[in-house]
N, C-alpha and C positions, 0 to 999 in steps of 0.2 A: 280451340275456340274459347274465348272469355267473355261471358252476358253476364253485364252488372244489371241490374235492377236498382235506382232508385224509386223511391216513392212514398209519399203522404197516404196513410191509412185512416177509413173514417172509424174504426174500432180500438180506441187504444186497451180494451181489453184482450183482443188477440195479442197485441204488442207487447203484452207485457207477460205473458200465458208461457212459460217453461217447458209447459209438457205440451201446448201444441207447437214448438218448434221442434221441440225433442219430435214429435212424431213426423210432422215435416220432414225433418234430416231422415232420421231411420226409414219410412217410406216410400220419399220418392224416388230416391237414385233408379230403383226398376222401373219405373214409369216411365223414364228416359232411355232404357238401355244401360244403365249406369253398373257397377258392381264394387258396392259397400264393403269394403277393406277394414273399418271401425266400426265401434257404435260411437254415436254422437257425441259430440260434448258442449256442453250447454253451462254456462253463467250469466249469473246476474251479476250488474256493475253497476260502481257509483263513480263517476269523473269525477275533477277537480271542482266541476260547478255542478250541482246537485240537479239541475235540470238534465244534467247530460248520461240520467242513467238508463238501461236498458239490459234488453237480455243481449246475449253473443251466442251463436251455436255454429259448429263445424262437425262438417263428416269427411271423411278421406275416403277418395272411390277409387277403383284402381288405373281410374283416368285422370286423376287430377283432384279434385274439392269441393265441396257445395259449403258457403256459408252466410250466413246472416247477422245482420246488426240491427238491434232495435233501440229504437230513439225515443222511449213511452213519451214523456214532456212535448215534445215536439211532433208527434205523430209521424214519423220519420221511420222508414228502413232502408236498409244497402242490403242488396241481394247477390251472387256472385255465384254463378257455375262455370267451371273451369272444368275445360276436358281436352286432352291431348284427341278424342276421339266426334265428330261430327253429331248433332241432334237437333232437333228440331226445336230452333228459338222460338218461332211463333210458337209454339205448345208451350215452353216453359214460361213466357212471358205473360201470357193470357192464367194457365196455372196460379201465377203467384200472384197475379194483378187479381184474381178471384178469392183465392186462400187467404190474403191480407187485406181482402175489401181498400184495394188501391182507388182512392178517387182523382188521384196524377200521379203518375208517372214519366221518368226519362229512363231512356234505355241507351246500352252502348257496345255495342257489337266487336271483339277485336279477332281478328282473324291472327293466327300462329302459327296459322300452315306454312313447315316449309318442305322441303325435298331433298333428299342426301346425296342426292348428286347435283344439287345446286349448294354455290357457295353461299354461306349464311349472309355477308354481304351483300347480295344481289336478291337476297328476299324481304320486301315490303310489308307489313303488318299494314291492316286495312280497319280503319276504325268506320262504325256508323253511329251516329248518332238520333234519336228517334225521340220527340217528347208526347208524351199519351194522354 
């Protein structure tokens, strides 16, 4: 499964807050069922165009990744849990639509299940799209 999270935040001081995404990454993966392989890692960036800066932070869980992009200028993040293993979207999407004071949202569901005794061919990725 892959839930991206975009979304407009009405706090660009969370958005710009290092050590609350640092704690984000470090603890939610157990919230989910997740199993934290790293400790986080977390940058601040400047684009090319100076409005385009923000934090980045990533964890490696032993399903796959949890990460985030923040857009401070724009009140803007990209959100993304990646798990080769099942969890519950609505939890994480209400989660993060609360922890970053989301006032919209779009969300995007891609399913990755396949079966090994199905050919990779004959297995469809299923996207949903949802705007909040």
């Amino acid at each position: 499964m892959h839930l991206i999270i975009d979304g407009y935040s009405s706090s660009k001081e969370i958005l710009q807050d290092e050590q609350f995404i640092t704690y984000c990454l470090e603890h939610y993966p157990p919230k989910i069922g997740m199993t934290k392989i790293s400790p986080p890692y977390v940058v601040r960036y400047v684009g090319p165009n100076p409005r385009d800066w923000g934090i980045s932070g990533f964890i490696f869980i032993s399903e796959s990744h949890i990460a985030i992009h923040t857009f401070v200028e724009r009140s803007y993040v990209n959100i993304d849990v990646f798990s080769c293993k099942d969890f519950d979207t609505e939890k994480v999407i209400r989660d993060f639509q609360q922890e970053f004071q989301l006032v919209k949202s779009r969300t995007c569901l891609i399913d990755r299940e396949w079966s090994e005794i199905e050919p990779i061919a004959a297995v469809t990725s299923g996207f949903a799209y949802h705007e909040r």
